[in-house]
N, C-alpha and C positions, 0 to 999 in steps of 0.2 A: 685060490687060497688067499684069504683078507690078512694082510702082515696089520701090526698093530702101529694103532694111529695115535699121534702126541694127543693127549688131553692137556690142552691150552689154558683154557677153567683153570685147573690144578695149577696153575702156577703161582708161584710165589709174587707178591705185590709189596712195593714198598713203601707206600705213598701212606701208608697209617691211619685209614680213614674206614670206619664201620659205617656200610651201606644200613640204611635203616629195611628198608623195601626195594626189595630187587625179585622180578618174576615174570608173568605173562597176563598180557589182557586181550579181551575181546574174544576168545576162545567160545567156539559156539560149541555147545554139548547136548545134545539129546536128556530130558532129566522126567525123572516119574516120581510124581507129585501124588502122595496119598488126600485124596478130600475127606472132607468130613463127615460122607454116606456110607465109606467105605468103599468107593469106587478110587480111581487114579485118573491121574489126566498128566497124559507125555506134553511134556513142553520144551521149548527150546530155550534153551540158558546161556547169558554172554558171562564167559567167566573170567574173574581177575583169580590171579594165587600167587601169594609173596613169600619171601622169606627175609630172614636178617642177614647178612653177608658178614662174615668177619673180616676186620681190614687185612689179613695175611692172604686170601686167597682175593685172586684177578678176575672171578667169576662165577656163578651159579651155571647148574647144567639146566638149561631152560628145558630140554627133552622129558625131563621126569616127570616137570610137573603134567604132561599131556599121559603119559606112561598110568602113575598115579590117578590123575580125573578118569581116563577111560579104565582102569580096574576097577574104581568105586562108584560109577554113577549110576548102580542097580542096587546100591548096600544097602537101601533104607527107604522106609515106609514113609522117611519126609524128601524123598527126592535123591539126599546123599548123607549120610551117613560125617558131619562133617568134621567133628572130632576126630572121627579116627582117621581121617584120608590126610587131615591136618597131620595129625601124629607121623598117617607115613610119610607126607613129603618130608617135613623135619628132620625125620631119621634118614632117608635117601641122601637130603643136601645136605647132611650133618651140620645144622643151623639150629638154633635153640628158641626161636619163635618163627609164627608163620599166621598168614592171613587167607582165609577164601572169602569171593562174594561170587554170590550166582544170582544175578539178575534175570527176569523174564515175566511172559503174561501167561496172565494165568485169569481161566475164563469162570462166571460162574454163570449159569441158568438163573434169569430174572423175569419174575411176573409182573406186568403192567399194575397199576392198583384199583384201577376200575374193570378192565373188562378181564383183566389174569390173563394176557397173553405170553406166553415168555419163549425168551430170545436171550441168546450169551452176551453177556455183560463184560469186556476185559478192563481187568486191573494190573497195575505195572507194579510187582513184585520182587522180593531179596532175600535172600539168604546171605546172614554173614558169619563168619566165624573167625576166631582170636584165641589162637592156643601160645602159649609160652611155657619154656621148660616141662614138656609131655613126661609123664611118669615120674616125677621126682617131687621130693615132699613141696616145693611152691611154685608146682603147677597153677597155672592162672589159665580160665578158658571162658569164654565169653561165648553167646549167640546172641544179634540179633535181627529180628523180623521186623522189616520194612513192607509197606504198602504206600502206594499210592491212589489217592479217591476222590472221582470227582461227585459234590454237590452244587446247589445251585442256593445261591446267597442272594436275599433282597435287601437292599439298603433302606434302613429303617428313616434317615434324614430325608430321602428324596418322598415315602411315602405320605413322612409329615408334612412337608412342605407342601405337598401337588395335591391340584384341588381332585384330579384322578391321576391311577397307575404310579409306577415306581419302579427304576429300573432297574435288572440285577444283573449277576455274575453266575458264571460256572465256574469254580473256584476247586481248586485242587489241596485237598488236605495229605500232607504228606510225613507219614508216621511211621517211624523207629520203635520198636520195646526189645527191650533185653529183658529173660527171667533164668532163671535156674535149669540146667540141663534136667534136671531131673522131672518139670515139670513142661508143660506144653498149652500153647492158643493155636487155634484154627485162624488160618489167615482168612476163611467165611467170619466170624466171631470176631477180628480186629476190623474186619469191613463193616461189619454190622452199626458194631460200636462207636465207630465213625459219622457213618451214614445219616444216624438218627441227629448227628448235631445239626447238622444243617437247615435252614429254609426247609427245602422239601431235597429229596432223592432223586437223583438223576435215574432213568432209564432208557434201556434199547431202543426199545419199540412204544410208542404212543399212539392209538386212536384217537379222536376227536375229546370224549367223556374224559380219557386220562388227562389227556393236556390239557382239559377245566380241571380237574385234578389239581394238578402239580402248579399251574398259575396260580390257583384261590389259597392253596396249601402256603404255599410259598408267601402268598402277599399277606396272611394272615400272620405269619412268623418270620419276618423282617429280623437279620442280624447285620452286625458290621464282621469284618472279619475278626476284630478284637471278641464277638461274642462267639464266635466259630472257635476260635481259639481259644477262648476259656472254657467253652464246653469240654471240648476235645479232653483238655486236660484234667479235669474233672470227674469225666467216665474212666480215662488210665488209673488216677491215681485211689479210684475205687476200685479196681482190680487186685487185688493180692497175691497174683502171682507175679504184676509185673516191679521189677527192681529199676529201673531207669527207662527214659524216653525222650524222645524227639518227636519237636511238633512244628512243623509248616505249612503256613495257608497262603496260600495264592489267588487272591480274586480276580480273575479278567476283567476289566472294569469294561462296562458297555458302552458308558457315553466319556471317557477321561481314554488316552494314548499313554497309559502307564495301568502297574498292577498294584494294587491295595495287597500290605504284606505283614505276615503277623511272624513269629516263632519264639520256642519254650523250649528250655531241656531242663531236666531237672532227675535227680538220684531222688529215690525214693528208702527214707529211714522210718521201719517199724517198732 
C-alpha cells in the first residue's frame, strides 16, 4: 500500500522571484509528420517545453510535461497538435503561459537534375509554439516553422577577378516564419522557396553529367551571401500568408578560416 508522498514542487517560496521558463529539454519523442503527398514520415524529435512559474510556488512538476508529450504526440496531421497540448500542460501546471519546440529531420526524396536519380535529402527542422492565457479573451498564440537549408554559393568578386574558376561555399540558409493558425506552408514549399535562392541546389546523389550541372549552374549565378539573403527575403515577404520571419546565411568559406554571415527579421504589415 503507497502511503502518500510530500509534494515538495508545492511548496511555498519566498524569495519573490517569477521564473520566466522553467521545463524540460532534450526529450526525444517519436513524432508523425503529415507530408505534403498525403503520406507521413515518423521522425524523432528532441523536445523543449516551458512554462512561467510564479514566484510563490518552489517548482514545476517536471513529470507532466512527459505525461502530456506522450498523450499528444499522435493528435495531429502536423506531427502534434501544438496548441492544445500547449493548453494542457498550462492547465496541469497551473501557469498562464507556456512554450513547445520540436526539433528533428525530416527527409525528403530528391532527384538529381540531369540524370533524375533520387535519393533522401535531410533537412534539420522545428516546430514551435507560444500559447499565453489559453481560453480567455487575450489569448496570444503564436506558431513558428523553422528550416534549415543547405545551398551552394559562388562568390561573384573571386569570379571577377580570376582569369578562370571561382570559389564557393555550401552555405546554410536558416529560416523562421510564423503565420496564422488558421492557415498553413508545407515545410516541402519553405524548402523549395529557399532553394531556388541560391547559386545552384545542393543534392544527394550526383553522377558525372549532374556535377557539370550544378558547377556551370552555380558559376553562371554567382551571389554573396548579402545576395542570398536578399533573396530569401524577398520570396517570404511575397508570400501572404507569412506574418514575420527570420533569416540566416551562413557560408563556409572555401579558401578564408572564418564563415561569411548575413541575417534579417523583420514583422510583416499589410
Amino acid at each position: 500500500m503507497m502511503t502518500n508522498l510530500k509534494d515538495t514542487q508545492n511548496l511555498q517560496d519566498n524569495r519573490g522571484i517569477d521564473i520566466q521558463k522553467v521545463g524540460i529539454k532534450h526529450v526525444e519523442l517519436p513524432l508523425t509528420i503529415q507530408r505534403k503527398n498525403d503520406s507521413n514520415q515518423v521522425v524523432n524529435a528532441k523536445v523543449r517545453a516551458n512554462v512561467f512559474l510564479p514566484k510563490h510556488y518552489k517548482g514545476t512538476h517536471m513529470s507532466r510535461f512527459v505525461e502530456v508529450l506522450s498523450e499528444w504526440k499522435n493528435k495531429n496531421l502536423l506531427g502534434v497538435d501544438i496548441k492544445g497540448c500547449l493548453a494542457t500542460i498550462i492547465k496541469k501546471l497551473n501557469a498562464k503561459s507556456g512554450e513547445l519546440e520540436f526539433k528533428f529531420k525530416y527527409f525528403i526524396d530528391k532527384k538529381s537534375p540531369v540524370t533524375r536519380l533520387s535519393s533522401p535529402m535531410s533537412y534539420d527542422c522545428s516546430f514551435e509554439g507560444e500559447l499565453s492565457n489559453p481560453g480567455k479573451d487575450n489569448e496570444e498564440y503564436k506558431f513558428i516553422l523553422g528550416v534549415k537549408v543547405p545551398v551552394t554559393t559562388l562568390c561573384p568578386c573571386s569570379k571577377e577577378i580570376s582569369e578562370y574558376g571561382a570559389h564557393n561555399q555550401r552555405t546554410i540558409v536558416s529560416v523562421k516564419i510564423s503565420y496564422n493558425e488558421n492557415n498553413h506552408i508545407w515545410i516541402e514549399d519553405l524548402i523549395k522557396i529557399i532553394e531556388k535562392c541560391g547559386s545552384c541546389e545542393i543534392y544527394p546523389l550526383l553522377k558525372r553529367p549532374d556535377e557539370k550541372f550544378v558547377t556551370e549552374k552555380a558559376y553562371k549565378n554567382p551571389k554573396f551571401v548579402e545576395d542570398l539573403l536578399r533573396d530569401v527575403v524577398l520570396n517570404l515577404r511575397e508570400n501572404t500568408i507569412i506574418d514575420s520571419f527570420e533569416v540566416e546565411c551562413e557560408a563556409f568559406e572555401s579558401i578564408h578560416n572564418h564563415s561569411a554571415w548575413a541575417y534579417q527579421s523583420e514583422i510583416i504589415t499589410r
